[in-house]
C-alpha positions in Angstrom: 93.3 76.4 118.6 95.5 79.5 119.5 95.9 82.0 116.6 97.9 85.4 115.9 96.2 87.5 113.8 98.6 89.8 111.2 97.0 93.0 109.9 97.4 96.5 109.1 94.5 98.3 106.6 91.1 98.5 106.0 90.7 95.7 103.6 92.1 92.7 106.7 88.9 94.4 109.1 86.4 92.3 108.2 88.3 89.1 108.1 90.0 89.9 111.6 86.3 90.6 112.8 84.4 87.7 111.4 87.2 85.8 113.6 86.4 87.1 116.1 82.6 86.5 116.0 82.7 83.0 115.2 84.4 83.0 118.7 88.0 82.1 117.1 90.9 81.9 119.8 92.8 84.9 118.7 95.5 85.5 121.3 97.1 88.5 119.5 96.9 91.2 117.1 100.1 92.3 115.1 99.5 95.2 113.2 102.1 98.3 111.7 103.0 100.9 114.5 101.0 104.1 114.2 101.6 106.4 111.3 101.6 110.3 110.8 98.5 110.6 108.0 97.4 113.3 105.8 98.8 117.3 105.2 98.9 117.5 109.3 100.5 114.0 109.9 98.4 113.4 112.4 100.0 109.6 114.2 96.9 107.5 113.5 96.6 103.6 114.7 96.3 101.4 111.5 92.4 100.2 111.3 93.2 96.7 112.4 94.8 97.8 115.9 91.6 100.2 116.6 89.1 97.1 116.0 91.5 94.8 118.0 91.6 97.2 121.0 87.7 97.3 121.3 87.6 93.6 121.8 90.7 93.7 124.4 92.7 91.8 122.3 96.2 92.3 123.0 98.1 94.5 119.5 101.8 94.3 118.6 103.7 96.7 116.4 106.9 95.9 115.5 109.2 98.1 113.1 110.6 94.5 112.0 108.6 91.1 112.2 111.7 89.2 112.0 113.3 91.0 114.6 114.9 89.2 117.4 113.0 90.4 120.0 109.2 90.5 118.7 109.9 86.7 117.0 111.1 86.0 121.1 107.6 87.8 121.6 105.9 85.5 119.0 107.8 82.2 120.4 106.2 82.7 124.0 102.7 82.8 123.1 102.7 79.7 121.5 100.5 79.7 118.6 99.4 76.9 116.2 98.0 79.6 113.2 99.2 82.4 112.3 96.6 84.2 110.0 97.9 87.1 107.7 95.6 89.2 105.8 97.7 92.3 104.4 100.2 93.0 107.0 102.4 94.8 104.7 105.6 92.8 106.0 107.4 89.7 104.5 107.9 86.8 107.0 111.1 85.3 107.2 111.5 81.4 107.9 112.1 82.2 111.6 109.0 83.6 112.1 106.9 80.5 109.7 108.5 78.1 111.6 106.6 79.0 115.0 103.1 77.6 114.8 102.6 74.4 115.1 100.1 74.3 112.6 101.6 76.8 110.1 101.3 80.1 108.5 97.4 80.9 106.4 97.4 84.3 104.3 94.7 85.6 102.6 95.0 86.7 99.4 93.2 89.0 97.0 93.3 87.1 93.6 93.3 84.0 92.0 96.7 83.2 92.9 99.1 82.5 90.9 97.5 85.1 89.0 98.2 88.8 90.6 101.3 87.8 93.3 102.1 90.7 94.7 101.2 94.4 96.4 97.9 96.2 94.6 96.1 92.7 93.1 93.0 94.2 93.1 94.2 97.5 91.2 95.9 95.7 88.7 92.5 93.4 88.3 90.7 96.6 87.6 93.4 98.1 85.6 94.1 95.6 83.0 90.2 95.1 82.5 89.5 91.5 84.1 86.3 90.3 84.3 86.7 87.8 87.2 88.8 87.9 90.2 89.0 86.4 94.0 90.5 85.7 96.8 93.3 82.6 97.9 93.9 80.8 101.3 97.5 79.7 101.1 100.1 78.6 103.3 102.9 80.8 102.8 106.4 80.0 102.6 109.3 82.6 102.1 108.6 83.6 98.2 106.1 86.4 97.5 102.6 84.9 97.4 104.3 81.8 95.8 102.6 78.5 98.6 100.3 76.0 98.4 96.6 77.5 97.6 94.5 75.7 100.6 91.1 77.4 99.1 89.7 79.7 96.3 86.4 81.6 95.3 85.5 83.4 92.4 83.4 87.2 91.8 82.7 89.1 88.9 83.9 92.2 88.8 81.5 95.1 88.3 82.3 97.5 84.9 81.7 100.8 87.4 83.7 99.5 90.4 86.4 100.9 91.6 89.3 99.3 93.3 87.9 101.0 96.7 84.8 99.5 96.0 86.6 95.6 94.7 88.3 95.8 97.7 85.4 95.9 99.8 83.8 92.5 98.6 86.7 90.9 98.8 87.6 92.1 101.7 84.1 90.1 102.8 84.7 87.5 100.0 88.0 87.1 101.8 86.6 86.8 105.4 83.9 84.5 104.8 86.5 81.9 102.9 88.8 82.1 106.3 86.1 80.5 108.0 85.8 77.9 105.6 89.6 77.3 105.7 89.4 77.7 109.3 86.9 75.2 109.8 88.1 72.1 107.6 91.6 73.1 109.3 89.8 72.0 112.2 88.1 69.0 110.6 92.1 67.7 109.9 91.7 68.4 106.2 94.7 70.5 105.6 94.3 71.0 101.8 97.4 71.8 99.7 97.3 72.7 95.9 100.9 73.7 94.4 100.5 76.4 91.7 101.3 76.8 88.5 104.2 78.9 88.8 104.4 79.3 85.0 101.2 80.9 84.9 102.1 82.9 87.6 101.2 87.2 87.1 102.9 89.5 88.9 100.8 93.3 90.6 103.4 95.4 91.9 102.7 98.1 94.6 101.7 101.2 92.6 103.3 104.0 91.8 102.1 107.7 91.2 103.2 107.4 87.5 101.5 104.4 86.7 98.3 107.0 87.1 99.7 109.2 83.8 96.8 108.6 80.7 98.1 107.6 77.6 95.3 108.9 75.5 96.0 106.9 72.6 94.8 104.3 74.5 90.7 103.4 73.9 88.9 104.4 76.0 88.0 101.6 77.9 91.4 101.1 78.7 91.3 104.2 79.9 88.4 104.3 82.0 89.9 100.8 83.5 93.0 103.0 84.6 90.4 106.0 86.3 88.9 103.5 88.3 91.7 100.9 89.4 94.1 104.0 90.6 91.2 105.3 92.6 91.6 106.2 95.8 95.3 106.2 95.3 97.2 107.2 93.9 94.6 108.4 91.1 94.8 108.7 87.5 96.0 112.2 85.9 96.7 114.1 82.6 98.2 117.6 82.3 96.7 120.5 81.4 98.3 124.1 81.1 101.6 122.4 82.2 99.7 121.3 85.9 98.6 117.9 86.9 94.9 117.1 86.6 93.3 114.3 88.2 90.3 112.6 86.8 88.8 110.9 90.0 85.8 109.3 88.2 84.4 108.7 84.7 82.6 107.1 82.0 83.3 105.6 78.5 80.9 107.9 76.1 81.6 106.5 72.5 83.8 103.9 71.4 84.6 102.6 67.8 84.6 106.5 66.3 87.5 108.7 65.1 90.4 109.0 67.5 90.9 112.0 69.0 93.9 111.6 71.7 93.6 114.0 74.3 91.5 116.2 72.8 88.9 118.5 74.6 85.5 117.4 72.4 83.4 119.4 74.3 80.3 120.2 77.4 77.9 117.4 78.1 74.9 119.1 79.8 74.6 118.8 83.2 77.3 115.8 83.4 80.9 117.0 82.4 82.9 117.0 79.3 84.3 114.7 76.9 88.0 114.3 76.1 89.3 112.3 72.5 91.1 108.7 73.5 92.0 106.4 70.7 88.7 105.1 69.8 86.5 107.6 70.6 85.5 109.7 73.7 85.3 109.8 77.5 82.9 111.5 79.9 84.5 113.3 82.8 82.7 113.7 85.5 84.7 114.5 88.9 88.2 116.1 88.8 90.8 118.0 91.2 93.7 120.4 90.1 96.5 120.4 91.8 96.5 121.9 94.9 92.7 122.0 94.8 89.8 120.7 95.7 88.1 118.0 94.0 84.8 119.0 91.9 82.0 118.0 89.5 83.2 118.3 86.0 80.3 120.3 85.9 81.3 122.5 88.7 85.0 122.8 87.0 83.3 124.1 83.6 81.7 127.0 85.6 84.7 128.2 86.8 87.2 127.5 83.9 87.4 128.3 80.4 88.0 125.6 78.1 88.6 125.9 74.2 87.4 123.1 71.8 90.0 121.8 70.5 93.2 122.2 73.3 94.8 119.4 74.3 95.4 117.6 77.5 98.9 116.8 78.2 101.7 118.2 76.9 102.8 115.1 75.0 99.7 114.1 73.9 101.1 113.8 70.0 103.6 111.6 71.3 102.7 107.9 71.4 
């Protein structure tokens, strides 16, 4: 069985590599061209072209999938899978219609929960307790085909979507095979979903990361850790953005406080008033700085019991 692999971050590695070492035919890579990354934009190969070129497996980067000259591409190497874990582009009908067995994605929820871009922030965000990953054959809608297979993991209170994405990204890999193997087998499994239960995780955007501190603080601390490592979660202070890279919930059921500096924990950081109580800070970065203990930030900077964080902290 010939199959073209389509990936572009971190998170379709381990899938593309476990392929690979269960000695699956993959007769190309296609991946998003190079990109200039960080303050210097530096051009830098996407993840899943770097691991492809060790192997010698051949990479493709086309601007446009559906192009008519990289679907020309596509059409002469004849596969019967295409495999698509996080490419980052939609395929169009001309490009699903080319192997002969058909197009596999893997996704990273219990589809037709969390369609869409940032699945596993949104998991995080909105406090689930259980997520997963999908095998579906895709058609033209948004995460909308037949699921082919599903399995289930509980989702740790102190991960982070860096840290979800990592065993799923293994969770993920480890169900390809299965679907790989009872693809072999002739069992070509199809489950319609539920569209009316369907959820929807749009791609992030930097405002998503603004705290509401009338919010509890669980809520909160969901929102610290599913809009880390981008695009973070941040509150104002002095007028200036303030990102709050990592946290704990201190006390819950108590007076609200909303945004409201409560004071030094010793030797961990310093609390701040949400809607049912408190959170610990623990890790922060002011804009244009460097990121720091809490601890570290209290040293250098004077803060008053009682100020507030955000300018419109008294407005719900």
């Amino acid at each position: 069985m010939k199959v073209v692999f389509m990936g572009t971050p971190d998170f379709a590695v381990v899938p593309l590599e476990m392929l690979i070492k269960n000695n699956v035919n993959i007769i190309g890579v296609v991946t998003q061209p190079d990109r200039p990354v960080g303050r210097k934009k530096v051009i830098t190969a996407p993840p899943v072209k770097k691991l492809a070129s060790n192997y010698d497996i051949p990479v493709y980067q086309p601007e446009k999938v559906k192009s008519a000259e990289f679907i020309k591409i596509l059409k002469s190497l004849e596969p019967d899978l295409i495999i698509v874990v996080a490419f980052g582009q939609i395929l169009s009908r001309d490009v699903l219609d080319i192997p002969k067995i058909g197009c596999i994605n893997v996704h990273a929820s219990l589809l037709p929960k969390y369609r869409g871009a940032a699945p596993i922030q949104w998991a995080i965000i909105n406090g689930e307790k259980v997520t997963g990953v999908t095998t579906m054959w895709m058609d033209e809608g948004v995460d909308t085909g037949d699921i082919f297979m599903q399995e289930k993991i509980e989702i740790d209170d102190e991960w982070t979507s860096l840290e979800l994405s990592c065993e799923l990204s293994k969770l993920g890999g480890k169900l390809l095979i299965k679907t790989l193997e009872n693809i072999k087998l002739g069992n070509l499994i199809r489950v319609p979903q539920n569209h009316e239960e369907a959820t929807y995780a749009p791609m992030l955007k930097k405002d998503d990361g603004k705290i509401n501190w009338f919010k509890t603080t669980w809520e909160i601390y969901n929102l610290i850790r599913g809009m880390y490592p981008w695009p973070t979660a941040f509150t104002l202070r002095n007028k200036t953005e303030f990102k709050i890279l990592k946290a704990r919930p201190y006390l819950t059921n108590a007076a609200p406080n909303p945004g409201k500096y409560l004071g030094a924990v010793k030797n961990e950081g310093f609390l701040i008033g949400t809607g049912d109580g408190s959170l610990l800070v623990l890790e922060v970065q002011e804009s244009g700085k460097k990121r720091m203990k809490a601890t570290e930030y209290l040293a250098g900077h004077t803060m008053n019991e009682g100020e507030f964080f955000a300018d419109d902290v008294h407005q719900k």
